[in-house]
C-alpha positions in Angstrom: -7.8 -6.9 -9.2 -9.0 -5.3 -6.2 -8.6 -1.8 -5.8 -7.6 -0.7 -2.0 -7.4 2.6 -0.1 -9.8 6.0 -0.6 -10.5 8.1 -3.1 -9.4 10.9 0.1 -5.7 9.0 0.4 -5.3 6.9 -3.2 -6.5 4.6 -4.7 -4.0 1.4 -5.3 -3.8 -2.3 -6.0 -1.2 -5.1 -5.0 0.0 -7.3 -8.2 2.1 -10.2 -8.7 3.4 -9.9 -12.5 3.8 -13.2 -14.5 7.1 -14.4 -12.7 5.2 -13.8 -9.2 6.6 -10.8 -8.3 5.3 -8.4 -6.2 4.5 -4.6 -6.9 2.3 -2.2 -6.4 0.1 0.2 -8.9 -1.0 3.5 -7.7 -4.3 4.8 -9.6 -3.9 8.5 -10.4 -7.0 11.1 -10.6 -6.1 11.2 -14.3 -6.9 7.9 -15.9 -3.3 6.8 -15.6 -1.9 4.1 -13.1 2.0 4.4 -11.6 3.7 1.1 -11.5 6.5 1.3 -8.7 9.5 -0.9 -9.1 11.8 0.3 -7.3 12.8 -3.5 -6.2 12.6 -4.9 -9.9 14.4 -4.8 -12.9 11.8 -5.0 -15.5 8.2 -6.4 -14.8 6.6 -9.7 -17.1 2.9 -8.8 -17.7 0.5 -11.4 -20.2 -1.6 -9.4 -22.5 -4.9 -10.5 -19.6 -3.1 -9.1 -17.2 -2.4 -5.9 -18.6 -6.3 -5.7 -20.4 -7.1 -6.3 -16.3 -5.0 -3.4 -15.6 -6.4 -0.8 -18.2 -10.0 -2.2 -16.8 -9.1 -1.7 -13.3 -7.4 2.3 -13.9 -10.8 3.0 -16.0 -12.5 1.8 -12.5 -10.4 3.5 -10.2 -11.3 6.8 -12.1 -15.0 6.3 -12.0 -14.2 6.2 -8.0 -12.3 9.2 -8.1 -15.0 10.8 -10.6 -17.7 9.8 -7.7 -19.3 7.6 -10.7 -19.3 4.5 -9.0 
């Protein structure tokens, strides 16, 4: 996952879930990530995906920690 946009503005990434569809995942400056689905119903994520996702948060707050 690649994580896009500064630590000034956000940090985010773009997903496709296991279905191929589309959403984004905002990384907060508390170790948490905001899924928005406002489009979706209900998102289908493998357990990789989702281990990818907790890795790429933990990431995301090293940037915003300056750590990185």
């Amino acid at each position: 996952m690649k994580i896009k946009g500064t630590v000034e503005e956000g940090l985010y990434t773009e997903l496709m879930d296991a279905e191929g569809d589309e959403f984004i995942v905002n990384f907060d400056f508390d170790g948490c990530a905001t899924i928005k689905t406002s489009e979706l119903r209900y998102l289908k994520l493998t357990s990789e995906m989702l281990n990818d996702l907790a890795y790429t948060t933990y990431i995301a707050d090293k940037k915003y920690n300056n750590e990185l």
